[in-house]
C-alpha positions in Angstrom: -77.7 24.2 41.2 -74.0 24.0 41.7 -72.6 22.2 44.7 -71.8 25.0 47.0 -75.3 26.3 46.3 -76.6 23.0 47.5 -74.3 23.5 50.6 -76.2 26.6 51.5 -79.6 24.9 50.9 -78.8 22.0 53.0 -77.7 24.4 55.7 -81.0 26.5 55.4 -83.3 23.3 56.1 -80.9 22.3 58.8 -81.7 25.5 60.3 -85.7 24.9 60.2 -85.0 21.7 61.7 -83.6 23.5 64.8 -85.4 26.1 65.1 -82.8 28.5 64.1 -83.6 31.7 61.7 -79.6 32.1 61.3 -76.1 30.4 62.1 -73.0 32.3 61.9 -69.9 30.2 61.2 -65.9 31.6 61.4 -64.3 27.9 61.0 -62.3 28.5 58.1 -63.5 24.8 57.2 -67.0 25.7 57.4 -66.5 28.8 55.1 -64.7 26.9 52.7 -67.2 23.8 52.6 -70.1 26.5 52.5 -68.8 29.6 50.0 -65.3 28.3 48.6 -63.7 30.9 50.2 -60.2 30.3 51.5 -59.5 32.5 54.1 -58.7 30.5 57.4 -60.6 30.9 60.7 -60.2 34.3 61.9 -60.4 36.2 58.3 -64.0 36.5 57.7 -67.8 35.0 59.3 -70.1 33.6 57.4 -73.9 34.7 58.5 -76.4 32.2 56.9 -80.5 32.7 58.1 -83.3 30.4 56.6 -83.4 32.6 52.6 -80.5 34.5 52.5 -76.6 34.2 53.2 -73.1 36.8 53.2 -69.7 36.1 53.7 -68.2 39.0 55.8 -64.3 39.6 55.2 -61.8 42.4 54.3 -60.2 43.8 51.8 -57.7 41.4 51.3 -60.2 39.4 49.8 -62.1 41.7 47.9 -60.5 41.0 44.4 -60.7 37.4 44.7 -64.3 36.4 45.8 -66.1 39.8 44.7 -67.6 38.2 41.5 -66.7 34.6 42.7 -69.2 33.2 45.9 -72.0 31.0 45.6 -74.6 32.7 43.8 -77.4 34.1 46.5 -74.1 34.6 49.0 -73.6 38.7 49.4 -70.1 39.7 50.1 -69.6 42.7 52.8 -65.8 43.7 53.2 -65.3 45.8 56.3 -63.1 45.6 59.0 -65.3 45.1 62.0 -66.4 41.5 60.8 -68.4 41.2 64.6 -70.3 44.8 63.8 -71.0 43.9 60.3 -72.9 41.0 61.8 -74.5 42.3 64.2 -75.6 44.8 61.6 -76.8 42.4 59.6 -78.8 40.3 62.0 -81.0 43.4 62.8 -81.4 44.1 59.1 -82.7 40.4 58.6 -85.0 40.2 61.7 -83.0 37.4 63.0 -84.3 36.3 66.6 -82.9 32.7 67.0 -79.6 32.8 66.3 -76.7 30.2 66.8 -73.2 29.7 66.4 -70.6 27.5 67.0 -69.9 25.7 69.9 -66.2 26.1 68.8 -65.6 29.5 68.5 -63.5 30.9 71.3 -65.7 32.4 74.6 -64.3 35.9 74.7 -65.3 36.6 70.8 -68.7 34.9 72.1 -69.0 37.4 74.5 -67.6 39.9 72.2 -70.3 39.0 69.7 -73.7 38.6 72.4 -72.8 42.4 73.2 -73.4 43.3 69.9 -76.1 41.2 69.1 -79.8 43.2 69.1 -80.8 42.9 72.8 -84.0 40.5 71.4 -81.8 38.2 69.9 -81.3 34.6 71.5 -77.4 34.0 70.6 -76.7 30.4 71.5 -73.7 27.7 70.6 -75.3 25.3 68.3 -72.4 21.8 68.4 -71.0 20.5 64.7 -74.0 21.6 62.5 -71.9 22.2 59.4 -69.4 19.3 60.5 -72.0 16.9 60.3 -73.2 18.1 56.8 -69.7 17.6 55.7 -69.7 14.3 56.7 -71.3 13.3 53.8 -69.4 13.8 50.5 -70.8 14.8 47.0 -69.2 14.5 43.9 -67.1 17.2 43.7 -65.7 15.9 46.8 -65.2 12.1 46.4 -63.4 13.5 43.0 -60.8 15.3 45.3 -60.2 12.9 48.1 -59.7 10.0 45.3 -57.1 12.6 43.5 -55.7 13.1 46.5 -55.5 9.4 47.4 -53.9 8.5 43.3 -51.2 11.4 44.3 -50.6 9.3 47.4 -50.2 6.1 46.0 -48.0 7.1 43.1 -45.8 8.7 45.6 -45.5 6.1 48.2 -44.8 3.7 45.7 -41.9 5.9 44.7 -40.6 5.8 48.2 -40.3 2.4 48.5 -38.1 2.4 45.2 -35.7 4.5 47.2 -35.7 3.7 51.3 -32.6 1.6 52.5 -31.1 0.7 55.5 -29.5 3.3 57.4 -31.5 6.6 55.8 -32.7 8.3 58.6 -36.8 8.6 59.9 -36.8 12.3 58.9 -34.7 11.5 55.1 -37.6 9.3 55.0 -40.4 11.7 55.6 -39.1 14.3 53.7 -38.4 12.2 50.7 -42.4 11.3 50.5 -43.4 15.2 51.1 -41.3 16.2 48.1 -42.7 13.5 46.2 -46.1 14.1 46.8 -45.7 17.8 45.5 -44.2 15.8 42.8 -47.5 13.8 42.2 -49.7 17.1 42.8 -50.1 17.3 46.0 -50.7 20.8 47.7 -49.2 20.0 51.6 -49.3 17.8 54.1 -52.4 17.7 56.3 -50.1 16.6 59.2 -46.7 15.8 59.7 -45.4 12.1 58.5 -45.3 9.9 60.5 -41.9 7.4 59.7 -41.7 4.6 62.9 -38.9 2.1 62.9 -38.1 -0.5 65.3 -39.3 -0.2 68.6 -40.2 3.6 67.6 -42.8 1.6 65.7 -44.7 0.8 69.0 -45.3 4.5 69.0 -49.0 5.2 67.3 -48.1 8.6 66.4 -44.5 8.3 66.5 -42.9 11.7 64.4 -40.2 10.9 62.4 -36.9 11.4 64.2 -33.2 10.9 63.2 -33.4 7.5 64.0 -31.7 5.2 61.4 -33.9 2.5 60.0 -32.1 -0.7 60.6 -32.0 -4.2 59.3 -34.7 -6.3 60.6 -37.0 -4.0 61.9 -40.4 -2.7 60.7 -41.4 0.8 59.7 -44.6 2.4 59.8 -45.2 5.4 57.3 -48.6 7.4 58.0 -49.1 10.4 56.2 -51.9 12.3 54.2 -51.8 14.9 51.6 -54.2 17.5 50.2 -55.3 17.6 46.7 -57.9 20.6 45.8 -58.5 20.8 49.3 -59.0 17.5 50.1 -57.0 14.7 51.9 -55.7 11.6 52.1 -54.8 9.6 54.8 -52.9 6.2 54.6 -50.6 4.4 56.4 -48.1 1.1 55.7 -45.7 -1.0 57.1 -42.9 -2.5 55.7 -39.9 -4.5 56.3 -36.3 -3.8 56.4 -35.3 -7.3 55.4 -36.3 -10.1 57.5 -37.8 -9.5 60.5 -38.5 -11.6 64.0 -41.6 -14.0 63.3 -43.7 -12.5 65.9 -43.9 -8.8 64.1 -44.5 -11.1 61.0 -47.6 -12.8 62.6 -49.1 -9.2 63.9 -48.7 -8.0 60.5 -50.9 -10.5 59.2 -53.1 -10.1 62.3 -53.6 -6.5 61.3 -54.1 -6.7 57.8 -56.8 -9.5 58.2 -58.5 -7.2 60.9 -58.5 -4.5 58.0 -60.2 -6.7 55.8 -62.4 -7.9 58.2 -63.6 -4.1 59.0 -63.7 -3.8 54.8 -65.6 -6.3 54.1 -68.7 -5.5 56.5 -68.8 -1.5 56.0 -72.4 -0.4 54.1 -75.2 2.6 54.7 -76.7 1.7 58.4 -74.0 0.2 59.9 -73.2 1.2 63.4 -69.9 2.7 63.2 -69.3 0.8 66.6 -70.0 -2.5 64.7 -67.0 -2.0 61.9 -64.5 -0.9 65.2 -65.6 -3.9 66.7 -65.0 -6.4 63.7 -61.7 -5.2 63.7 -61.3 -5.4 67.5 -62.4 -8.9 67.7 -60.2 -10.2 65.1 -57.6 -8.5 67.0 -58.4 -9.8 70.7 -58.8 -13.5 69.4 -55.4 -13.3 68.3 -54.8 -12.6 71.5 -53.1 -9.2 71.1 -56.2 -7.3 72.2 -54.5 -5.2 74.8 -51.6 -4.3 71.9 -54.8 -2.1 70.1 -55.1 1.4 71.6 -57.2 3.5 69.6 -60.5 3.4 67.5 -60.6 1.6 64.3 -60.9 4.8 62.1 -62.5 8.0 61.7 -63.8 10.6 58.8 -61.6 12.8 56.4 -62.2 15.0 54.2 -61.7 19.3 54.3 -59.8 18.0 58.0 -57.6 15.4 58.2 -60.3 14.3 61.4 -63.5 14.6 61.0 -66.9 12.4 61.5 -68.1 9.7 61.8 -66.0 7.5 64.4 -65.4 3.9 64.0 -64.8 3.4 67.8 -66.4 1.6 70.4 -68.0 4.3 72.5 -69.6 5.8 69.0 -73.5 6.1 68.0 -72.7 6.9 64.7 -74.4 5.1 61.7 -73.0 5.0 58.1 -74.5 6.4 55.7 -73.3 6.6 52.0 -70.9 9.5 51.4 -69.5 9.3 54.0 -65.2 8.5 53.6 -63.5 6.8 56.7 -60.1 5.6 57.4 -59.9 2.0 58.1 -56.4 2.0 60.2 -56.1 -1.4 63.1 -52.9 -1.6 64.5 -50.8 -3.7 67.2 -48.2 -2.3 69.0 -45.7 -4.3 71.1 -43.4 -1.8 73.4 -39.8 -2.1 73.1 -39.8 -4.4 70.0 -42.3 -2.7 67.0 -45.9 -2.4 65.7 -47.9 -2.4 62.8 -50.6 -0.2 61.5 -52.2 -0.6 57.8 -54.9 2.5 57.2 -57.2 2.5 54.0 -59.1 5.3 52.9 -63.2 3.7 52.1 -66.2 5.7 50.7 -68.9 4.5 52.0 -71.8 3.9 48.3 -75.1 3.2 48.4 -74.8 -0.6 48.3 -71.3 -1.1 49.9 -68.2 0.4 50.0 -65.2 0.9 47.7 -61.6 1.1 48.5 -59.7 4.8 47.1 -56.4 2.9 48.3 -57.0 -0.3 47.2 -54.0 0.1 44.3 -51.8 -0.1 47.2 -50.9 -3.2 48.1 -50.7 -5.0 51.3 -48.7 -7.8 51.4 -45.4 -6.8 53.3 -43.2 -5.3 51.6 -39.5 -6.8 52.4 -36.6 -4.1 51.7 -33.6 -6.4 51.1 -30.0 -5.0 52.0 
């Protein structure tokens, strides 16, 4: 059985397990997790009951995925991809149908209208998402391609930054040299922080000019085959004032902390906590303003959570970002983010090639 066939199968007993006879899914994501198929949200729905599944799309698509779906996945190409649905509910005897919670209200209501008048039509909240929370083979191949293409790149970079280029120079430089390296795009837009811009957690590149003395935070993430990394370091523009020093080395220990405890049935408050602590003995607790991490994959967010407020529990497959930072207003921050697999007896690092000891760019 190939992978997206186990995709479908693992949806199917999902659905006995709620007491569903069919789901239908238009999340681009979902489609592409489930079938392969590319289209983006809005360009097809995917109708999948307990035995039997079709992707519904139109004709732009037709060549493409015709001979190419999942095998046991029919392929309608119409126009009317709500009719078709609806159509194809009745055929099936569907009664308990869901869908999901995300999709927009007026196609909801669009949708219930045409829906058999016996059929119960109800959202059903991140059934696919948390499927894809857990990673198979294929996948952990992509995200640690995509995580290789990042780390060649980025150590590129940092061959080439200097004082005075600007934030946006910066950013740009790394997206052309992860196309470079084989990546596809970026899965947001990079993030280059210097100086007291550096205090900003998601701080866009700008046309500041990176400066002597200062620190500079680089976030980004790039797809590979669909899937994406997501790292973040800091480095130094020469020497810098001995308190962003000390909350670099805060950070990074609060990192390792957070790595060193993650295994199947942690609590994913547990690892956000580890690196919490670390950070509040230090006594720059306040200076930490989001959760410790949180899953990638298809999207550059997904589940599980490493925050505080989360119920979450590891299991292995799943891929998180580790990212603990300290920001200081008005004077700089820090922010080191790993991307971690979770395996069946620990954890291993796909970023670990990339160092962390602070890298000084002399004048």
């Amino acid at each position: 059985m190939g992978f997206f066939e186990q995709r479908i199968q693992n949806l199917q007993k999902l659905l006995i397990n709620l007491d569903l006879d069919g789901l239908l899914i238009g999340d681009g994501m979902n489609m592409r997790y489930l079938t392969d198929f590319k289209g983006g949200t809005g360009d097809g729905l995917l109708l999948v009951s307990r035995e039997q599944a079709v992707l519904i799309t139109d004709a732009r698509y037709e060549n493409e995925y015709q001979d190419a779906l999942p095998a046991g996945v029919a392929f309608d190409v119409t126009r009317g991809y709500d009719e078709q649905a609806a159509r194809r509910v009745k055929e099936w005897g569907l009664k308990r149908l869901g869908f999901e919670a995300s999709m927009p209200y007026d196609r909801y209501e669009r949708l219930d209208d045409l829906m058999p008048i016996n059929v119960a039509f109800d959202a059903v909240p991140g059934a696919v998402e948390a499927l894809r929370e857990v990673k198979d083979e294929m996948e952990v191949a992509a995200l640690k391609r995509a995580a290789a293409a990042s780390i060649k790149a980025f150590e590129q970079l940092v061959q080439e930054i200097k004082v005075g280029m600007t934030e946006k120079e910066v950013a740009n430089r790394l997206d052309a040299l992860q196309k470079e390296y084989g990546a596809d795009k970026a899965s947001f837009d990079t993030i280059v922080a210097s100086g007291y811009r550096a205090a900003l957690p998601h701080g866009g590149a700008s046309d500041k000019q990176l400066a002597a003395g200062e620190l500079v935070t680089i976030d980004f993430g790039y797809y590979v085959d669909g899937y994406t990394s997501d790292i973040t370091r800091t480095i130094a523009m020469g020497s810098v004032d001995p308190e962003l020093s000390k909350i670099y080395d805060i950070v990074r220990q609060a990192n390792e902390n957070a790595l060193a405890v993650i295994k199947p049935g942690l609590s994913t408050a547990e690892v956000d906590r580890v690196a919490r602590d670390y950070i509040q003995e230090a006594g720059y607790g306040a200076a930490f303003s989001h959760a410790t991490g949180h899953g990638a994959g298809l999207d550059i967010h997904e589940g599980p959570v490493l925050s505080t407020r989360s119920s979450d529990e590891l299991v292995a497959g799943n891929l998180l970002t580790v990212e603990p930072g300290i920001y200081l207003a008005g004077k700089g921050g820090v922010r080191i983010e790993d991307d971690v697999l979770v395996t069946p007896t620990g954890s291993e690092n796909l970023t670990a090639a990339l160092s962390k000891d602070l890298l000084v760019i002399d004048d």
